[in-house]
N, C-alpha and C positions, 0 to 999 in steps of 0.2 A: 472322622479320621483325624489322628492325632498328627501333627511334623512338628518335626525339632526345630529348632531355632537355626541350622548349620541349614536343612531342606528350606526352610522360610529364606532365610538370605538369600540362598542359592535362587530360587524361584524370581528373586527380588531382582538379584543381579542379571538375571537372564532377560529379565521384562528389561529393565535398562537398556540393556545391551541392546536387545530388539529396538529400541522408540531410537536410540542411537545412529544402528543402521538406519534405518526409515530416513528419518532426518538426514543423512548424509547424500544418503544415497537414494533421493529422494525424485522423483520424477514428475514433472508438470508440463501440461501441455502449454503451447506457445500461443498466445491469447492473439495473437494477427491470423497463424495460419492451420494451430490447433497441430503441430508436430511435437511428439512428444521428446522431452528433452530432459538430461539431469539440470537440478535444480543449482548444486554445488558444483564449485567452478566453473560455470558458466559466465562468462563477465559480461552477455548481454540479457542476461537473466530479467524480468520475466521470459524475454523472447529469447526462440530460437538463434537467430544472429542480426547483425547488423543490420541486414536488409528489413527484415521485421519489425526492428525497433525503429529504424527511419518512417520505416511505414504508415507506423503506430502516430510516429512526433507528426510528420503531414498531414494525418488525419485532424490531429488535434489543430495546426496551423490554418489549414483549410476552413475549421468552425463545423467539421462534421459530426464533433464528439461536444457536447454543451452540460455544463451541470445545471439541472433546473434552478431556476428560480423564481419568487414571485414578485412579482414590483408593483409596489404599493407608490398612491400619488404622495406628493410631500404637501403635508402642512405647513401651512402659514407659520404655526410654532414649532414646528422644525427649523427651517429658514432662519427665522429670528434663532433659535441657538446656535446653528452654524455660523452665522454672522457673526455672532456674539464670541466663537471659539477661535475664530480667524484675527475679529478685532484684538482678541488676546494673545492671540502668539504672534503677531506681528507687534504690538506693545513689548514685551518679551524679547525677540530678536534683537 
């Protein structure tokens, strides 16, 4: 099937348009209470409202949310370079 270059653009412009809408008019649910919500102009975006996002922040305050990590013990020459980096920027200061 052959199209013109006038059908191609058009086609083009219509895909735009669409990912456009999408994007404005975009819906995500609210990561505390999982109510769906637009995404655009929502000023407490990710979340649904205030309350949610308070919710979210005390979780995080509380230590219920933690991003892993591993803790490795420190070397003797570790130490000595920290030492070493401190003796220098208090020279410096």
């Amino acid at each position: 099937m052959i199209i013109s270059k006038t059908e191609r653009c058009d086609r083009i412009f219509a895909a735009i348009f669409d990912v456009l809408v999408f994007l404005f008019m975009a819906m995500i649910k609210c990561p505390s209470c999982g109510l769906e919500v637009e995404y655009e102009g929502n000023k407490f975006r990710p979340f649904c409202s205030e309350r949610c996002n308070l919710i979210d922040l005390g979780a995080w305050i509380d230590e219920e949310y933690a991003v892993p990590a591993e803790n490795e013990p420190v070397s003797e020459e570790d130490l000595d370079m920290i030492e070493r980096s401190i003796k220098e920027r208090g020279e410096a200061w």
